[in-house]
N, C-alpha and C positions, 0 to 999 in steps of 0.2 A: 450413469448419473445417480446422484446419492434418491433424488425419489424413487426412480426403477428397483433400485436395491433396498429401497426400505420399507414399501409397499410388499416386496416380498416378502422381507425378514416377517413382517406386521400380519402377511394371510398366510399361514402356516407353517411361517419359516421359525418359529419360537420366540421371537421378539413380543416381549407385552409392554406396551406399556403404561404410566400410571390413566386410572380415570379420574382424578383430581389432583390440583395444583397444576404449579408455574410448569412449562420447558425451556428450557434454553438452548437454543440452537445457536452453535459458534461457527462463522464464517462460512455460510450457507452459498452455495454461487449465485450470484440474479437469477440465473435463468432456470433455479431449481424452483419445482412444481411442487409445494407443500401444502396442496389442499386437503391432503388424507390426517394432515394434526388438527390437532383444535385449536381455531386462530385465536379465539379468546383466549387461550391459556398458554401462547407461547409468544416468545421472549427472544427477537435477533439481537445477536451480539455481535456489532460489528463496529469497528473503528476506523475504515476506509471511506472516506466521505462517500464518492459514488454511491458502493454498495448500498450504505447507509439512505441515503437518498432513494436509492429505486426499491429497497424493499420500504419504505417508509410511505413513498406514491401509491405503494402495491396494498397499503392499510395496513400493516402491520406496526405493531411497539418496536421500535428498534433501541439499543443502546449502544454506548461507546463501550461501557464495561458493564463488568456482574455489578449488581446493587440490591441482589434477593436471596432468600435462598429457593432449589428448585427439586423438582420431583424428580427433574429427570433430565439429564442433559445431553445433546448431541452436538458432535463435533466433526464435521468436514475441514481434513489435515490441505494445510499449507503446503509448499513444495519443500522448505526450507526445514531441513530435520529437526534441530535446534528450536524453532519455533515450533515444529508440529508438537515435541514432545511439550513445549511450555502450555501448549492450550490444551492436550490432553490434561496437564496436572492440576488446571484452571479451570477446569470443568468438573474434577475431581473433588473438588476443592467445595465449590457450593452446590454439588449434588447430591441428597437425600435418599437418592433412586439409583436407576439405570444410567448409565455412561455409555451410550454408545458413536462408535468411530467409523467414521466413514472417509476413503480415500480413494483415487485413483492409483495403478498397481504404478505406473509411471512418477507419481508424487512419493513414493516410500510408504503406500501402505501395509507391502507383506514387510519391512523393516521395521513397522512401530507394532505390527501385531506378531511377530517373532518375538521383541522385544519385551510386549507384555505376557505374553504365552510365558516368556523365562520367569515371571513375577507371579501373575496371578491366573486362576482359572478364566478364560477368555471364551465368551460362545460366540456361534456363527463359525464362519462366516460365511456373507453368502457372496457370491463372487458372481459378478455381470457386469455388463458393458465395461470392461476394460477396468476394474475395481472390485474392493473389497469393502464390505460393512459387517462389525464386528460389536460384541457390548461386552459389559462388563458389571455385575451385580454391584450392591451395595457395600458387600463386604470385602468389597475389593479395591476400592478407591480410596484406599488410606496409605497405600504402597507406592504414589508415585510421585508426591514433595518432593522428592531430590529431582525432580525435569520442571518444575518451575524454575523459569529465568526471565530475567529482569534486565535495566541499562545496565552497561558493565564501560567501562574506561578498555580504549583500545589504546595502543603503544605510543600513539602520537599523542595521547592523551585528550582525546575527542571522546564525549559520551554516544555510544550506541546501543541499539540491542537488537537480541534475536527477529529476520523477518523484516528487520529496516534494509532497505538497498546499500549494498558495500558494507555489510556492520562488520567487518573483520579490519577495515583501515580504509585510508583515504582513495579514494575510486581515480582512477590513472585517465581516464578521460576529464574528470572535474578539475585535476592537476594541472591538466595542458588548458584548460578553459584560464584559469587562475594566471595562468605567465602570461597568458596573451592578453590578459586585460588592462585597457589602456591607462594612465596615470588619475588621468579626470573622467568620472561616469556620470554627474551631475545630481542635482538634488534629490530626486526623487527616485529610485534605482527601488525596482523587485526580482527577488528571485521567485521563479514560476517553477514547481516541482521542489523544492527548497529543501527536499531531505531532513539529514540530520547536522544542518547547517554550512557545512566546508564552504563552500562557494564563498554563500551570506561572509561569513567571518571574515574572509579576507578581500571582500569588495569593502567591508566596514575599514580596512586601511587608508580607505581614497575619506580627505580629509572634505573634498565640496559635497558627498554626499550629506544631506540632514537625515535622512529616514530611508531606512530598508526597508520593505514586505518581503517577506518572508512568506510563501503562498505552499500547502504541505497538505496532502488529502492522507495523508497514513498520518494518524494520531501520535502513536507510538515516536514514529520519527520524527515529528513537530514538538514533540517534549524532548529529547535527546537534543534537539536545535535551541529548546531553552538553556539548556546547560551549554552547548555548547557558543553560542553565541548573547554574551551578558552587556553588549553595547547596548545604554539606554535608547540608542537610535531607532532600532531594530522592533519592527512591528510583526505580529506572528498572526495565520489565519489558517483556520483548520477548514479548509474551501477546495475540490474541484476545480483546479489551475484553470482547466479549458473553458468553467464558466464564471470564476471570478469575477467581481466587478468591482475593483478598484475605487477608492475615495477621489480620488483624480488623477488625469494620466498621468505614464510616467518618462521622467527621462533614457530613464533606461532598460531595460529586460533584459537578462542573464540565465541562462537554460540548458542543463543534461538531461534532457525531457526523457521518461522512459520509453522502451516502445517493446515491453511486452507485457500482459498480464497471465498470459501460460507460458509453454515452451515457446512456441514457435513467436515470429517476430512481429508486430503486430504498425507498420510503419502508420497508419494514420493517427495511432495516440500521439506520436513527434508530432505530427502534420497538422492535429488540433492545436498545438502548445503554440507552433507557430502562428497558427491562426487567430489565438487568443493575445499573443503578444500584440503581433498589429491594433486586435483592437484595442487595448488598452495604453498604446506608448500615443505622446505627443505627435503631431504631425510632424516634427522633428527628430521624433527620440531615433535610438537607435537599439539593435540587437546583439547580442555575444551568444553563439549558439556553439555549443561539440556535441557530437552526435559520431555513432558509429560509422566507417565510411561506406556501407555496404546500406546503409539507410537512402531512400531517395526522399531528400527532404528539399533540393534545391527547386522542383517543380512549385512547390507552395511557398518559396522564397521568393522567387520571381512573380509569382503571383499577386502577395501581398505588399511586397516592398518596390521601393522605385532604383534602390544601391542594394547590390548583392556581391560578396567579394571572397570566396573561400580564401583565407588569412593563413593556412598551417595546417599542422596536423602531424600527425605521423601514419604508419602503416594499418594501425589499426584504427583510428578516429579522424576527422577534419573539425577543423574550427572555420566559422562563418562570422562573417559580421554585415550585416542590414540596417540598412537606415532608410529615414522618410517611408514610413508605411502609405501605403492608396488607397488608405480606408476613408470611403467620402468623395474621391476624386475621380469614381469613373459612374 
């Protein structure tokens, strides 16, 4: 864990860092222990609604992005390389100070610290619990502009970017959601998880819908869903799907819910999405679910729905469709 490793870097491991001004620390886990910084003087950056939320309950400033400049910055790396180098370069970017990086060896930490080791002089690291933490002086954080990356236009001509779910093209399970959806979805239709729009876009084809939500806890991906989705219909909301609360039910719910936030699989993130659907559809409305088919989602489909009917699929995904939620009724 990036406290374990930086508690040490900080007693004797050669880490100093500043006694005045801002820190900013990018995309810290929840569950890390950061009571050895000075809370007054540091600064989450994070643009994940959740995260955003539980370190913000915890007392701390959090942001969606930089808006200062800082002493000193720290950086716990993403899984996704392409992103990890982007917020290394964005940390580089408004920091006065120290830069240091911190990763799990499983995330590509010895790959982004090879990588700067080829650039620039790099100290540390100190290697524990399954992870590296690394920094990098002031005179060195001018070398790494070219790993800043932004929205980019993929082939199908959809905006995404690094770190968005699928940002290399349209995700093969949202495809098979998309054929299976029926001609009429009714007026009030939200996408729960809403990415960087695919779905949204092409439920905006069904001519009775009046108004999409569009429900997206990754920032980044809720702006790429602005480009990508310019129906004035379409409503955006930068909200935690599972706790969403909707302006009024809806007719309908539409969902590739994730179900990991590390490696391994995480099945009750689906099993919330589902659970949040119920409560926000009409005692009528109805569900359009794909999900992985190695997912057990159908125990919370029966649970909260009175019709439950796997519709399709293929070898790799199932498509479901539910209606009349029992939210109220037992």
């Amino acid at each position: 864990m990036i406290d374990t490793r930086l508690q040490v870097a900080m007693d004797g491991g050669g880490l100093e860092l500043p006694e005045e001004g801002l820190i900013a620390a990018f995309r810290p886990p929840m569950d890390a222990d950061l009571a050895g910084l000075p809370a007054e003087r540091l600064r989450i950056i994070n643009d994940f609604k959740p995260n955003y939320d539980a370190w913000e309950e915890r007392g701390y400033e959090v942001m969606r992005v930089t808006k200062d400049r800082y002493a000193a910055a720290i950086v716990s790396l993403p899984r996704a390389k392409v992103e990890a180098r982007s917020l290394v370069a964005e940390a580089c970017a408004v920091s006065d100070g120290i830069v240091v990086i911190d990763g799990q060896k499983t995330d590509g930490a010895d790959s982004i610290l090879r990588e700067m080791r080829s650039r620039v002089t790099v100290h540390g690291p100190i290697s524990k619990a399954h992870g590296k933490l690394f920094w990098i002086d002031e005179t060195a954080t001018d070398f790494f502009e070219d790993w800043l990356e932004g929205p980019s236009l993929t082939e199908g001509g959809f905006w995404t970017a690094p770190g968005v779910f699928s940002a290399d093209g349209v995700d093969l399970a949202s495809a098979l959601l998309v054929e299976a959806l029926p001609e009429t979805l009714g007026r009030e239709v939200c996408d729960l998880g809403a990415g960087w729009g695919y779905i949204a876009a092409h439920a905006l084809t069904r001519k009775d819908v009046e108004t999409l939500h569009l429900v997206e806890a990754g920032h980044m991906a809720l702006e790429c869903a602005r480009h990508n989705v310019t129906d004035p219909r379409a409503r955006f909301y930068w909200e935690d799907a599972t706790r969403w609360e909707p302006p009024h039910r809806m007719d309908t719910v539409l969902m590739n819910p994730p179900f990991h936030t590390g490696r391994a699989a995480e099945p009750q993130i689906g099993q919330a999405f589902v659970a949040a659907a119920a409560r926000i559809l009409s005692l009528q409305g109805n569900l359009w679910l794909v999900a992985n088919r190695h997912l057990p989602y159908e125990g919370e489909l029966k649970k909260r729905f009175a019709h439950v009917e796997e519709i399709g699929g293929d070898a790799r995904f199932k498509l479901f469709h539910a209606a009349r939620p029992l939210r109220g009724r037992r």
